[in-house]
C-alpha positions as MATLAB code, in Angstrom:
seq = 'XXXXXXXXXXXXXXXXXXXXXXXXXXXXXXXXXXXXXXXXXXXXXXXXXXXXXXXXXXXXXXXXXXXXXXXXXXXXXXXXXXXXXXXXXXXXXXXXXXXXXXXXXXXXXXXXXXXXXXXXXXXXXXXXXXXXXXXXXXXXXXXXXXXXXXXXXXXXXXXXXXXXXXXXXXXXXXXXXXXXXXXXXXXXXXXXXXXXXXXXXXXXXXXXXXXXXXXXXXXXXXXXXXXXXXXXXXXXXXXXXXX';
ca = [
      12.094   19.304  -13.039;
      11.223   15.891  -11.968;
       9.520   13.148  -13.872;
       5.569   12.883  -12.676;
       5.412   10.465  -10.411;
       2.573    7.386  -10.935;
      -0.399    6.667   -9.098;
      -0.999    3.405   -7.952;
      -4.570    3.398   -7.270;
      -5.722   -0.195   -5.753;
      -7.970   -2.063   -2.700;
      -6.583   -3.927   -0.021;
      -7.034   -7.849   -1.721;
      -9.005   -8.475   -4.825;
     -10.153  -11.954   -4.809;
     -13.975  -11.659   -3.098;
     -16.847  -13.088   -4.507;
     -18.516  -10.490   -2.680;
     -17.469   -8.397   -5.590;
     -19.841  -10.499   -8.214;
     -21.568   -8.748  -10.306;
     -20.827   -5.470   -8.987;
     -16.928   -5.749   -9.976;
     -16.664   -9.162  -11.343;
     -19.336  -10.403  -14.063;
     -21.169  -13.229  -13.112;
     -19.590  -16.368  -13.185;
     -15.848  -15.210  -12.373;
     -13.786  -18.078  -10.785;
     -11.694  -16.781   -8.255;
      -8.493  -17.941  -10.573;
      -9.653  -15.302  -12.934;
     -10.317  -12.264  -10.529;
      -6.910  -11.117  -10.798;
      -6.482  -10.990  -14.618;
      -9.787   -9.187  -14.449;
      -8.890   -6.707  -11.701;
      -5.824   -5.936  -13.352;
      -7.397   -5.449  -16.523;
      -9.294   -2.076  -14.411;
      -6.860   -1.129  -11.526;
      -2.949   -0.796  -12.092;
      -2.251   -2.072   -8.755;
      -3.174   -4.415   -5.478;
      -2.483   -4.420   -1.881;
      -2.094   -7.963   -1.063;
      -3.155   -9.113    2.335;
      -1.831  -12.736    1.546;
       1.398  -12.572    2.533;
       0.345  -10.804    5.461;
      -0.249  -14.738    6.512;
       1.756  -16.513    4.240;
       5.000  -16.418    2.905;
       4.903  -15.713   -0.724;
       6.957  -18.419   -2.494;
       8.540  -18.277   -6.346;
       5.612  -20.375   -7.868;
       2.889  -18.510   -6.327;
       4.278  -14.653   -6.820;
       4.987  -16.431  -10.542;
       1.342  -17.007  -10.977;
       0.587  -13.278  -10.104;
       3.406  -12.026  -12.368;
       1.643  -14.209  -15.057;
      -1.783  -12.920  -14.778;
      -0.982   -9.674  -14.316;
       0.463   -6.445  -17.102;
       4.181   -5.813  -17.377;
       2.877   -2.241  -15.392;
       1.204   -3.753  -12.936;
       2.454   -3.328   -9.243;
       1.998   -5.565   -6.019;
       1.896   -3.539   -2.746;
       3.023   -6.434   -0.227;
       2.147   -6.502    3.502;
       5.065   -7.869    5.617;
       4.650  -11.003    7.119;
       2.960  -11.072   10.656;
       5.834  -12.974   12.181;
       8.406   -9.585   11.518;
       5.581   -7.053   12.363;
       3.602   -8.636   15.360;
       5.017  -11.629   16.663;
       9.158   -9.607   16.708;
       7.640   -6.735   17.107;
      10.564   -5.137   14.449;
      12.929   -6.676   17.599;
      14.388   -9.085   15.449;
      16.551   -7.438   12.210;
      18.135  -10.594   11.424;
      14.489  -11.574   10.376;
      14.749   -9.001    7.562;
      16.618  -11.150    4.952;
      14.305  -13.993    5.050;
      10.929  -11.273    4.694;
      12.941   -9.608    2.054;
      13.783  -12.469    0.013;
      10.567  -13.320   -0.441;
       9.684   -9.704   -1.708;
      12.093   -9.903   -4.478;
      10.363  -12.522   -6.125;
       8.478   -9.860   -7.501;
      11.373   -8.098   -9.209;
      10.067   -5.210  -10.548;
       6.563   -5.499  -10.322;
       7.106   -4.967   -6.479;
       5.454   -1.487   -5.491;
       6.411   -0.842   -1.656;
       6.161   -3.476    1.440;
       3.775   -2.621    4.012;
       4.771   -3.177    7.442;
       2.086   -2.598    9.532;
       2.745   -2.599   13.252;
       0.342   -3.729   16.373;
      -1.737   -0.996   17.998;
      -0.271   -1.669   21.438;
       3.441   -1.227   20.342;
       4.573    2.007   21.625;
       7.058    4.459   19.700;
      10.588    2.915   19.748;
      13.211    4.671   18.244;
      16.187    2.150   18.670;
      14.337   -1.040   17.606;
      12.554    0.977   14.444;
      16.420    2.070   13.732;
      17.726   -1.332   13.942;
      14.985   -2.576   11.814;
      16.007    0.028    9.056;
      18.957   -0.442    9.229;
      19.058   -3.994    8.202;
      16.139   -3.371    5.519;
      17.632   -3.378    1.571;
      17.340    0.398    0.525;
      16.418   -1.236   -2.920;
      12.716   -2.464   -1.538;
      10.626    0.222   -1.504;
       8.999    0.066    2.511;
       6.476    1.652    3.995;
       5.627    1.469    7.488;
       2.064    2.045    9.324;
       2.372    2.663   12.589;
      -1.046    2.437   14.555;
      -0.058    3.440   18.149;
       0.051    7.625   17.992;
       2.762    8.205   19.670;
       5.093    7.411   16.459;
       3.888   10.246   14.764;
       6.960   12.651   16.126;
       9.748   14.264   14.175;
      12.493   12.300   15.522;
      10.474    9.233   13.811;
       9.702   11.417   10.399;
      13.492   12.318   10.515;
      14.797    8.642   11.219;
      12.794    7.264    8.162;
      13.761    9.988    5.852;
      17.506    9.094    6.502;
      16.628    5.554    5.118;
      14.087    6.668    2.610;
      11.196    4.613    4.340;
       7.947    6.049    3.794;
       4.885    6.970    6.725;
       1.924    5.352    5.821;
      -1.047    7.939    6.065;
      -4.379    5.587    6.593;
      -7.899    7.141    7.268;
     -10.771    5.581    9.320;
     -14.609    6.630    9.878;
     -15.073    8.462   12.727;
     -11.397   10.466   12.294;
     -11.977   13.984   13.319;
      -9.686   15.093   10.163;
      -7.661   13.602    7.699;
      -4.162   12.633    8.204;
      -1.268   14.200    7.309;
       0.687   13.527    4.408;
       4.818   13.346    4.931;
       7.420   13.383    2.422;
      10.000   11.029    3.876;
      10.606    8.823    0.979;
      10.366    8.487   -2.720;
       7.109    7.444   -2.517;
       3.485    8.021   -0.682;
       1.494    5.642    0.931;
      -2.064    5.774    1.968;
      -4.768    3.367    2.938;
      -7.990    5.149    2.863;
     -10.618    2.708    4.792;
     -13.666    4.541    5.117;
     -16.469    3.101    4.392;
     -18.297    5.450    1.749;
     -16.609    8.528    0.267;
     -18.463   11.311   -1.395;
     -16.968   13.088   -4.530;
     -15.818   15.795   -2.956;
     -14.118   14.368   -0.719;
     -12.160   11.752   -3.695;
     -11.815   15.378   -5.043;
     -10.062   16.437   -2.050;
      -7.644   13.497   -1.394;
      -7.067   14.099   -5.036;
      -5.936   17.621   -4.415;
      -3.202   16.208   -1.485;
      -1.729   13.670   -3.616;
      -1.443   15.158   -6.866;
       1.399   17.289   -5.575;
       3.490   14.688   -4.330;
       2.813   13.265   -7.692;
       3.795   16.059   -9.562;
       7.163   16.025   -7.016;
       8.112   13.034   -8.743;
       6.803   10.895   -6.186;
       4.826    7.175   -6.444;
       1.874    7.407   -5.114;
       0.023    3.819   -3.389;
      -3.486    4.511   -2.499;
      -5.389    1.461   -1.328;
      -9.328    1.276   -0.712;
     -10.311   -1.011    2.353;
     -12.198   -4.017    1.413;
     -15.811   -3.688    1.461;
     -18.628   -6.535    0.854;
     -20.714   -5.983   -1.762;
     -17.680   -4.210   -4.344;
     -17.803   -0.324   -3.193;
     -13.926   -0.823   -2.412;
     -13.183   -1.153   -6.524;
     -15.534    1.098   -7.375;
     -14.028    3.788   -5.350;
     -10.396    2.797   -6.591;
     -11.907    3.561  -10.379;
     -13.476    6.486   -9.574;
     -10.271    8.142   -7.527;
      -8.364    7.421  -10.599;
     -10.443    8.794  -13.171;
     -10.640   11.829  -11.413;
      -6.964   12.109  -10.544;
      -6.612   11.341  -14.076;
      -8.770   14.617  -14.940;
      -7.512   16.846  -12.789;
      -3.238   16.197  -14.115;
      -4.804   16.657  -17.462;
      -5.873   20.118  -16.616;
];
């Protein structure tokens, strides 16, 4: 039987002043957020290097203020995902090397693709082909015609994972795929009821027990509802494997 997998419960970003006093106490500088989020969540979606390119002293400074158990969920650099499109695989290297600054502590890459790029079988295979099976990806795909087996079958053959993300306004919730080691979601409602925690609870908890990391990621929300969610998804995850 395998080993429990771990849930890495999180929000996309954690430095918002927004978040004071609801998340952060009052007079949190934003060079202490991330000590103090870690100290609460055990991991972070980081939209940074979405926009920049993480470099060895900053991705030190987050290793630094962060526990030895803490994991970064990275979002690929815009200039792979949106500007190449995934056309370029000689572009891989240079995004990767900047992910394995974080050793360890790296959870999964994000790579999260433009709503107008169309289903592409030989570019996405050329992309994963070039991609080091040791970095954990995930990929989020926002134009529907991706979601097809052919897709679910090529990213199982390189252990890439299909990022399930969830909007207001969705007539259901998305389904879940087991192409990879791990799970990815990015839940971005803006409000979610108990019940329904309970119930995205209920999907994940048996990929968990599959062995299987799970990222979740709450979207980020003004006034702190975002961390607060994050907290309460955990605690009740956290009740229900106890059961």
């Amino acid at each position: 039987m395998a080993a429990p997998g771990r849930l890495c419960v999180g929000t996309s970003g954690y430095s918002y002043a927004s978040w004071i006093p609801a998340f952060y106490p009052l007079g949190t500088k934003a060079a202490e957020m991330l000590a103090r989020y870690a100290a609460r969540l055990p991991a972070v979606e980081l939209n940074n290097t979405f926009y920049r390119v993480p470099t060895k002293e900053r991705v030190d400074g987050w290793l630094a203020a962060t526990p030895p158990g803490f994991r970064f969920a990275s979002k690929a650099h815009q200039a792979v995902s949106h500007r190449a499109r995934l056309r370029s695989p000689e572009q891989v290297e240079w995004l990767a090397g900047g992910m394995r600054l974080f050793g360890e502590r790296l959870g999964c890459v994000l790579v999260q693709t433009p709503a107008n790029l169309a289903r592409d079988d030989a570019r996405l295979a050329g992309f994963l082909a070039a991609w080091p099976r040791e970095l954990p990806v995930a990929f989020e795909f926002r134009h529907p015609s991706w979601l097809d087996d052919a897709v679910l079958a090529l990213l199982t053959e390189h252990g890439a994972a299909l990022c399930a993300a969830e909007h207001d306004g969705d007539p259901e919730p998305p389904r879940l795929f087991a192409t990879a080691p791990h799970l990815y979601l990015r839940l971005r409602r803006d409000a979610y009821t108990d019940a329904e925690l309970d119930a995205w609870v209920g999907r994940v908890v048996p990929f968990l027990d599959d062995g299987r990391d799970v990222y979740l990621f709450f979207k980020h929300d003004g006034p702190g509802v975002a961390p607060a969610l994050a907290l309460r998804f955990a605690g009740r995850a956290g009740a229900l494997r106890r059961a």
